[in-house]
C-alpha positions as CSV (number, residue, x, y, z in Angstrom):
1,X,-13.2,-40.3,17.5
2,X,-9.2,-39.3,17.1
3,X,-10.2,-39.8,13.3
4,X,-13.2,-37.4,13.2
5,X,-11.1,-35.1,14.7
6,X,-8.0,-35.0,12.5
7,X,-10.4,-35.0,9.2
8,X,-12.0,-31.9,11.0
9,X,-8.7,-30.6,12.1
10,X,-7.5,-30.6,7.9
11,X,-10.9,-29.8,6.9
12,X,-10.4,-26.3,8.9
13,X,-7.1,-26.2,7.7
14,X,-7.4,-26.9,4.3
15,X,-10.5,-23.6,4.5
16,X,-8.4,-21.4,6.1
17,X,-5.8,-22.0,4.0
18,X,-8.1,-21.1,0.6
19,X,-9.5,-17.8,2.6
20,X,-5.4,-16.7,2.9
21,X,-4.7,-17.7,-0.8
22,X,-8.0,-15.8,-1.6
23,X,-7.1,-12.8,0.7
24,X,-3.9,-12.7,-1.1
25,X,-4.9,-13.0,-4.5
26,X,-7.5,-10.1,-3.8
27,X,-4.9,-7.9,-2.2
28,X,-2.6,-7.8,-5.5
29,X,-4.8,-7.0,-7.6
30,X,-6.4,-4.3,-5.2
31,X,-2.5,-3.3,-5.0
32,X,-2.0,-2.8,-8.3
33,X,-5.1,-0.7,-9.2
34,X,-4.0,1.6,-6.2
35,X,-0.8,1.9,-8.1
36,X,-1.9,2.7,-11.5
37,X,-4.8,5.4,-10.0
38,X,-1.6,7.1,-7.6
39,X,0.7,7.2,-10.5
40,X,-1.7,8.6,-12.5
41,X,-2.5,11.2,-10.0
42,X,1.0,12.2,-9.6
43,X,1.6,12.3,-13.3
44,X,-1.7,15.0,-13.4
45,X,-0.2,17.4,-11.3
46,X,2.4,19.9,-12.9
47,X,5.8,19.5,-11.7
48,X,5.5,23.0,-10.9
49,X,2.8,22.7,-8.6
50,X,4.5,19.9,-6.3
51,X,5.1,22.3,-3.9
52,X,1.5,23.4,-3.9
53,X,-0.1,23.0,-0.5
54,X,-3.7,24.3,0.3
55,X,-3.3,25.4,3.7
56,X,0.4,25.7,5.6
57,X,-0.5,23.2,8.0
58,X,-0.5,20.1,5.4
59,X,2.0,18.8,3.8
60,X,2.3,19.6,-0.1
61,X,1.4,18.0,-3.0
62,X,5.3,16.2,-3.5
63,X,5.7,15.9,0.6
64,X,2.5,13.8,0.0
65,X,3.7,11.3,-2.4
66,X,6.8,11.0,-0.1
67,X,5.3,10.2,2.5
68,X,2.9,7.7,0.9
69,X,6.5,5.6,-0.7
70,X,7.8,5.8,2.8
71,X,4.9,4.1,4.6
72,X,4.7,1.9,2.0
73,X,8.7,0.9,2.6
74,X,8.2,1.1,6.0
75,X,5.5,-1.6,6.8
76,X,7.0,-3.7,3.8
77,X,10.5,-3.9,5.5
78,X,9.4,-4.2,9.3
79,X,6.5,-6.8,8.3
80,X,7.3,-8.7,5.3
81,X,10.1,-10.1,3.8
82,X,10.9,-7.4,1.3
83,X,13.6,-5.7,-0.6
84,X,14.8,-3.1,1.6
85,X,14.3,0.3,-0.7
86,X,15.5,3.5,1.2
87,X,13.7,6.2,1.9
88,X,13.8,8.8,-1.0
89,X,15.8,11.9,-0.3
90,X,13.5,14.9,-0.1
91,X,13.7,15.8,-3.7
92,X,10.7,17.9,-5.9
93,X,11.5,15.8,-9.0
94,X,9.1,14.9,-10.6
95,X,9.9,12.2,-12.5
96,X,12.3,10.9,-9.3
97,X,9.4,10.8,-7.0
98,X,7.0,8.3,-9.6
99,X,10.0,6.3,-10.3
100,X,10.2,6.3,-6.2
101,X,6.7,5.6,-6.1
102,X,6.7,2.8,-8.3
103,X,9.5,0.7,-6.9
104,X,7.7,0.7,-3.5
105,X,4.6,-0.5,-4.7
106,X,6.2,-3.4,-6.6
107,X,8.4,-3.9,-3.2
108,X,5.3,-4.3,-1.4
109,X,3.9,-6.2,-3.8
110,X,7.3,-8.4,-4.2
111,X,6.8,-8.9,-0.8
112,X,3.6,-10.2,-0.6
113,X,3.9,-12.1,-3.2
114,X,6.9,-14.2,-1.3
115,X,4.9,-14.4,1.5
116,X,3.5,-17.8,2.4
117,X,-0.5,-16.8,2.6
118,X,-0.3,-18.9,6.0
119,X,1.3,-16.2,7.5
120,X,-1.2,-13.6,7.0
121,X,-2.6,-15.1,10.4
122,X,0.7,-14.6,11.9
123,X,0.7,-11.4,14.7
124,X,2.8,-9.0,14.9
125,X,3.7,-6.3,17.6
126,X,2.8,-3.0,16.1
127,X,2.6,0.3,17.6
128,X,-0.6,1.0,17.9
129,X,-1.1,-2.8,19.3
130,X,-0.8,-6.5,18.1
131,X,-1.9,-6.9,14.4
132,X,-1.5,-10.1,12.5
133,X,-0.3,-9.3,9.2
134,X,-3.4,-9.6,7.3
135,X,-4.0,-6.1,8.9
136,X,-1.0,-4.9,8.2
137,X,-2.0,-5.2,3.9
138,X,-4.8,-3.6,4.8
139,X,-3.5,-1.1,6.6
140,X,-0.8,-0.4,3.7
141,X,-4.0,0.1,1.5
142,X,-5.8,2.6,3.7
143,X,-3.2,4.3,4.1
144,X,-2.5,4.6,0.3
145,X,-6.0,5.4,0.1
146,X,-6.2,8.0,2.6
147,X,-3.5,10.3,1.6
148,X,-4.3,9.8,-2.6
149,X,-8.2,11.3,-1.5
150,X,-6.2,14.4,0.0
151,X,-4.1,14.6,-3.4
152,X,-7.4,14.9,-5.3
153,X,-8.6,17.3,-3.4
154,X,-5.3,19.4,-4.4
155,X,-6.0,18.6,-7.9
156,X,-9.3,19.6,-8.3
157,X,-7.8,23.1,-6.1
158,X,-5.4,24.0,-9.1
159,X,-8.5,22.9,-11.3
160,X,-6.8,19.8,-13.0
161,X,-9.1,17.2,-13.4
162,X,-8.2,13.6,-11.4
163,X,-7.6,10.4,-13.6
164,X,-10.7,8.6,-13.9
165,X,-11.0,6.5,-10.2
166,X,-9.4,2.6,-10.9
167,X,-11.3,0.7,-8.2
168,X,-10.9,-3.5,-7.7
């Protein structure tokens, strides 16, 4: 009986294990489409329309992309072992904010990278409740997601035409 129930014990084990790998493997390459659709929305817009915000209650087009890099640092640093990038100073830059952009997506995904896929089950106090990291990827994605629909929108306001959607 003890024997059944340490082949059953790695059997489960050994599964889980894969799923993490897999949910791992899936998340980087989600990640990096993400990255290549944002940066390519952020290269669409004109530099001189960073500033452009569609009503003055939301933030504008370059507070957006700000705020994107910063959430990304943010859960990267608090739940991962990452790089610790600072926050980019509130700049309208251009080329400052993509370069800004770019190095927190590769944190994250440096990050995830070094991160044994065991610990995706690991929780994690959060603010809005316990979350075991697993959530925490895909709450970095959402989020991405989220805001880059809103920076669409703002495109397709100054009638530029968004890239061409980059899915999984």
């Amino acid at each position: 009986m003890h024997k059944f129930i340490l082949v059953l014990s790695i059997i489960i084990s050994t599964q889980s294990d894969a799923q993490n790998d897999l949910s791992k493997t899936a998340f980087l390459e989600k990640w990096e489409n993400s990255q290549t659709y944002l940066i390519g929305i952020a290269e669409a817009m004109p530099a001189t329309s960073y500033d452009f915000s569609p009503t003055k209650r939301q933030m504008s087009f370059r507070e957006q992309l700000i705020h994107i890099s910063d959430n990304m640092n943010w859960l990267g640093n608090s739940y991962f072992s990452a790089d610790k990038i600072e926050s980019l100073p509130k700049t309208s830059q251009k080329e400052l904010i993509i370069l800004h952009l770019k190095k927190s997506f590769l944190n994250v995904k440096n990050a995830v990278i070094a991160t044994n896929p065991i610990e995706f089950s690991q929780k994690v106090d959060f603010f809005a409740g316990e979350k075991n990291k697993l959530q925490i990827l895909n709450l970095l994605q959402d989020h991405v997601s989220h805001h880059r629909g809103q920076l669409i929108v703002y495109l397709n306001l100054k009638n530029i035409n968004p890239p061409k959607y980059i899915g999984w």
